[in-house]
C-alpha positions, -999 to +999 in steps of 0.1 A: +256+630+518+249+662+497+211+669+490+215+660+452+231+627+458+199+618+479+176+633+455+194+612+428+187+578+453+150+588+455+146+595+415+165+558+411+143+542+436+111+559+421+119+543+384+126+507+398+092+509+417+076+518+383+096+488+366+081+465+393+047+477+390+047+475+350+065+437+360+035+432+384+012+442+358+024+420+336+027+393+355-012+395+369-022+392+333-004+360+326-019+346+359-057+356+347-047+341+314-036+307+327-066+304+355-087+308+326-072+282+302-069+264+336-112+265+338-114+257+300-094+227+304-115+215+335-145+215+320-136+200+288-116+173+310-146+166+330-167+164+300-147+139+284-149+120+312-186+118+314-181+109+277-162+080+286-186+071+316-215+067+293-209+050+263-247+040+251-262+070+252-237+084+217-255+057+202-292+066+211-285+101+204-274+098+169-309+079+165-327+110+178-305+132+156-320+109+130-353+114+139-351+150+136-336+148+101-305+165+108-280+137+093-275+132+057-248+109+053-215+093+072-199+127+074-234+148+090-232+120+111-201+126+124-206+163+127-242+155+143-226+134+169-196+159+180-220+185+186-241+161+204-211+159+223-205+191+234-182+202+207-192+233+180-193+219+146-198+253+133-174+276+105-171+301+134-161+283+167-154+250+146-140+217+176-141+244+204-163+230+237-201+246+239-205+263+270-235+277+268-260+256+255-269+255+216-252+271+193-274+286+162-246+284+136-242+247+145-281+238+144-289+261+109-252+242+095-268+207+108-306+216+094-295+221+058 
């Protein structure tokens, strides 16, 4: 083998590495992508199965909802009791699971 043909072989081999490393790239991405969906779906999963645990306390806490004066008729208290349930009934994160506690665009929507 002449020198070029061998220099030609590395230069080949050095573009396929970058191909696999842009592939890998790729491809670690999709992975963090799905293990978070994967973590979203868990917890909403276990949620609703805590939900369907407990089936009296929906009941007492649309009465405390009520208490507070946040429902104004059949549809508030529908909204009041999905985001008693965990759920954002906000224009922003509208049906989407609450993570972190109370959201302020749901409680000032659920005040007026």
């Amino acid at each position: 083998m002449d020198k070029q043909s061998v220099f030609e072989q590395v230069a080949q081999l050095e573009e396929r590495l970058g191909e696999f490393y842009q592939e890998l790239g790729s491809l670690k991405k999709k992975i963090v992508e799905l293990l978070e969906e994967n973590q979203t779906l868990t917890m909403e999963n276990e949620h609703l199965r805590q939900r369907l645990e407990t089936s009296e306390p929906a009941k007492s806490s649309g009465d405390e909802l009520e208490q507070r004066g946040m429902i104004h008729g059949e549809g508030y208290d529908n909204l009041a009791r999905l985001y008693h349930e965990g759920f954002h009934v906000c224009n922003v994160q509208y049906g989407s699971l609450r993570t972190e506690g109370d959201c302020l665009f749901c409680l000032s929507f659920l005040n007026k």
